[in-house]
C-alpha positions in Angstrom: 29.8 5.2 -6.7 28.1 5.8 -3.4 30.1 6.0 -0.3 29.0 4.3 2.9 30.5 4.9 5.9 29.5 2.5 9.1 30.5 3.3 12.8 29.9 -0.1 14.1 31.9 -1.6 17.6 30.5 -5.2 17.3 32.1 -7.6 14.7 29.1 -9.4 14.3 27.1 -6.7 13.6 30.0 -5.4 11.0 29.9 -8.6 9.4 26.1 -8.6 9.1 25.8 -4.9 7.7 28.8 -5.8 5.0 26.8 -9.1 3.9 23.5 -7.3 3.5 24.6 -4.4 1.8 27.1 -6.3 -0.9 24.2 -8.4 -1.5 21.9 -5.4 -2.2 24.5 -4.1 -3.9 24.5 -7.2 -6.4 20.7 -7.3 -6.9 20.1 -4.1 -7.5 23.3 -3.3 -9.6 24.7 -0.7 -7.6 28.1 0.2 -7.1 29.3 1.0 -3.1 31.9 1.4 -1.1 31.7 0.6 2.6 34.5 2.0 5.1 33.7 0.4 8.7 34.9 2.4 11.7 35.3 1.4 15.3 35.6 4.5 17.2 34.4 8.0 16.8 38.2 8.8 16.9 39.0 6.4 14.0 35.9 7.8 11.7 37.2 11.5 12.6 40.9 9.9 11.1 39.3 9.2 8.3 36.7 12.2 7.6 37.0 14.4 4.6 33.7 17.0 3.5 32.0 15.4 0.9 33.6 11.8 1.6 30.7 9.8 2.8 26.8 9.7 1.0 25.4 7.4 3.3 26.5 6.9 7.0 25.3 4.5 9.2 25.5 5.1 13.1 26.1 3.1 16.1 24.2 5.1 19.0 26.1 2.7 21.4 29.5 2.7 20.7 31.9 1.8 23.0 33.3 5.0 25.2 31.1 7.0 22.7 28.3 8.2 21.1 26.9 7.4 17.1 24.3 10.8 18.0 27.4 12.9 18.6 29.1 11.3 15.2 25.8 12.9 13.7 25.3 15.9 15.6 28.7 17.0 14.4 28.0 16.2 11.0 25.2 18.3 10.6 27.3 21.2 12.3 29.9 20.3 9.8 27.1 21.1 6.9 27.1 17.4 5.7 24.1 16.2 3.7 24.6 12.7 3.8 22.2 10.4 4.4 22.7 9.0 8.0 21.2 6.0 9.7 20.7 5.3 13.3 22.0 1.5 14.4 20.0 1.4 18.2 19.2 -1.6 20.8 16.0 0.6 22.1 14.3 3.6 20.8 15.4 6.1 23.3 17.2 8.4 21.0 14.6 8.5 18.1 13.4 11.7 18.6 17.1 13.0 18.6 17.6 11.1 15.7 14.8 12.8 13.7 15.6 16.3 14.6 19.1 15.3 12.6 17.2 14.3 9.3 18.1 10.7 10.1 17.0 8.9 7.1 16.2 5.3 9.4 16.3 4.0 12.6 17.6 0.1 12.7 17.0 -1.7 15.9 19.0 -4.4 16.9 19.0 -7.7 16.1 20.0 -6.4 12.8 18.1 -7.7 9.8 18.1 -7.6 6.1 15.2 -6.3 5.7 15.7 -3.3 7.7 19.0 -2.6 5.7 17.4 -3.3 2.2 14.3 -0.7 3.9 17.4 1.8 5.1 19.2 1.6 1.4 16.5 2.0 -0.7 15.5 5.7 1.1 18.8 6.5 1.5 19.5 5.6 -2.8 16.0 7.6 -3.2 16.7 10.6 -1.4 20.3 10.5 -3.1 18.5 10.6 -6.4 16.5 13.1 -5.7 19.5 15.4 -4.2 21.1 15.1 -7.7 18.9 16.1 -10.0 19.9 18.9 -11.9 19.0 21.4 -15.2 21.1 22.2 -17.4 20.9 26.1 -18.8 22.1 28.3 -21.4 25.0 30.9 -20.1 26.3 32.8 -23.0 28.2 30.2 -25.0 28.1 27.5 -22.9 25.3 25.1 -20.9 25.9 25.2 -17.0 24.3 22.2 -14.9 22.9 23.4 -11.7 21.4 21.0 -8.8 17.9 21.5 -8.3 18.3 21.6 -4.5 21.1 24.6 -4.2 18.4 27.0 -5.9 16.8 29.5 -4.1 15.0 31.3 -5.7 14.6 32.7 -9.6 13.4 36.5 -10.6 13.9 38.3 -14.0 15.5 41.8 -14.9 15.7 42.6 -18.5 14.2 39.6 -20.1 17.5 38.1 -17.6 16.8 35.4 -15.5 18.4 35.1 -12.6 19.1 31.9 -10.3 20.3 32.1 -7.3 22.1 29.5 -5.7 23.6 28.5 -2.5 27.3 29.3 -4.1 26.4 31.8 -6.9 24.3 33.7 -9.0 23.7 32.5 -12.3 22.2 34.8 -15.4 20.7 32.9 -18.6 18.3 34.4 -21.2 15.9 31.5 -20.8 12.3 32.5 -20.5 10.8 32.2 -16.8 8.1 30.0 -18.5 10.9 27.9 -19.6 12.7 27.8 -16.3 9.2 27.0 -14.5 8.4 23.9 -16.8 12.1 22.9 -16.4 11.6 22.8 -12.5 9.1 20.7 -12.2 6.5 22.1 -9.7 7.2 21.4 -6.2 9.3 22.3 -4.4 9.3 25.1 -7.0 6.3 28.0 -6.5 5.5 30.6 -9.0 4.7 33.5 -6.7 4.9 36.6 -9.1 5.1 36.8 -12.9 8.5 37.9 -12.5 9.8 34.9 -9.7 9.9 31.6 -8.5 11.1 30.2 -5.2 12.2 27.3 -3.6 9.8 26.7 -0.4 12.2 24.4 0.8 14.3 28.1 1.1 11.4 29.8 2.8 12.3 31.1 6.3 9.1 33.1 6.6 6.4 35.3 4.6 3.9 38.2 5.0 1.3 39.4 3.3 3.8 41.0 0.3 6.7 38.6 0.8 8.8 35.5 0.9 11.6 36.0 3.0 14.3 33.3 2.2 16.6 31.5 4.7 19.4 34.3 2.8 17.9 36.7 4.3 16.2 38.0 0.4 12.9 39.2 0.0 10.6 37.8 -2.9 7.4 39.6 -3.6 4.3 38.1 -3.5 1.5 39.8 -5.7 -1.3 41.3 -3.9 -3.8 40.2 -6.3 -2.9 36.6 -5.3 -1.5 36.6 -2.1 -3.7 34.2 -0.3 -3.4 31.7 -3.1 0.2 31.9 -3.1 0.8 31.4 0.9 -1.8 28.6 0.7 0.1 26.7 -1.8 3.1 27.3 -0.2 1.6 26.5 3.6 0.1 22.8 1.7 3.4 22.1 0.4 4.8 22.4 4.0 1.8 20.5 6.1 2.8 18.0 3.1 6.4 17.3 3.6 6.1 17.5 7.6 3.3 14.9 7.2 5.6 12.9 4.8 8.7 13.3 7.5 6.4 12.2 10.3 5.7 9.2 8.7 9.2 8.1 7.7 
C-alpha cells in the first residue's frame, strides 16, 4: 500500500488529481490510498511520522503555504516523496533544495501526474531495498539506505546503521557483492561506505555525516576519492536534470 497525501484547496483540481491517480492506479496494478486535505491546519490534524509515502503540495493554498507543508516535513525527518502543485515556477528553486521529487504546473494534466507517480513509485523502490544477513541464529533484513558504512574486526563484520550496529560473520567480499556497487565504495580491504553518508574526506579519511572516520589506504587514495568524487558529480548531474 502506498500512502498519498494531497494538500489541494480547489475542488476541481481534487477531483482531477483523484481521477488521474485511481486510473494509474488501475493500469499499473498498484494499490494507493489518497487522503485530500484543505488546509495546512487539517493535514497537521491528520499527520502521523511515517503516515504518508508520497505527498503532493499546493504552493498556493488558501491563507497558506504547500512550501511550508514541505519545509516542516523535512524538519520533521520525513522521506516521503513530495510533489510541488504550482500556477508559475517561482518557487522551483525552493522546491529542489527540499528533494521535491516533481514540479506540476497548473492546468493540471495526466500526463504530468502519470510523470510525478512513476518517480515517486521509482524512488520508493529504490528506498526499500534491503539484504538480508546472518546474526547468530537468525537472518536480519536491513535497508540498504540506513547503512553507513561497513568495517571488519575479527573476521566480524560490522554494519552500521542509522538506528544500530549490526555484527554478522559474513565475509566483506560477501557483503560487497551483496551491495551492489554504488552507492556502495570499497575504500580499504577492511571497509566499505555509503557515499551517500560522506560529509567530507582527506587524504587518509572518509568522515561520515556521524561524525566516524573511515580510512582510506594510502596506496590508493587518489583512486578511492576519485571514485567517490564521480559518483557525486553523477548524482548532482542526475538531480539537476530531474
Amino acid at each position: 500500500m502506498v500512502y498519498i497525501a494531497v494538500c489541494e484547496d480547489e475542488q476541481e483540481h481534487q477531483d482531477k488529481i483523484s481521477s488521474f491517480v485511481k486510473k494509474y492506479e488501475s493500469i499499473n496494478c498498484c494499490d494507493f490510498e489518497l487522503s485530500f486535505f484543505s488546509t495546512a491546519a487539517d493535514f497537521w490534524k491528520h499527520y502521523q511520522p511515517g503516515a504518508f509515502n508520497i505527498v503532493f503540495l499546493d504552493i498556493y493554498l488558501e491563507n497558506d503555504n504547500g512550501l511550508e507543508i514541505g519545509k516542516k516535513l523535512r524538519s520533521l525527518g520525513e522521506d516521503c516523496q513530495i510533489v510541488f502543485i504550482t500556477s508559475s515556477r517561482d518557487f522551483a528553486i525552493e522546491g529542489f533544495e527540499l528533494k521535491a521529487q516533481h514540479y506540476i504546473i497548473k492546468p493540471i494534466a495526466e500526463e504530468k501526474i502519470v510523470e510525478a507517480l512513476n518517480r515517486c513509485l521509482a524512488t520508493l523502490t529504490e528506498d526499500m531495498k534491503a539484504i538480508r544477513l546472518p546474526v547468530g541464529k537468525l537472518e536480519v533484513s536491513v535497508r540498504l539506505k540506513d547503512i553507513i558504512y561497513v568495517e571488519v574486526f575479527n573476521k566480524i563484520s560490522v554494519i552500521h546503521t542509522i538506528n544500530a550496529e549490526i555484527n554478522t560473520y559474513l565475509p566483506l567480499a560477501e557483503l560487497e557483492k551483496r551491495l551492489g556497487g554504488p552507492p556502495f565504495l570499497r575504500c580499504h580491504r577492511c571497509s566499505i561506505v555509503n557515499m551517500n553518508f560522506v560529509e567530507d574526506y582527506t587524504n587518509a579519511d572518509f568522515i561520515m555525516k556521524n561524525g566516524d572516520t573511515v580510512g582510506i589506504p594510502r596506496s590508493n587514495s587518489v583512486a578511492v576519492r576519485q571514485q567517490y568524487l564521480d559518483y557525486v558529480f553523477t548524482k548532482v548531474r542526475g538531480e539537476a536534470g530531474a
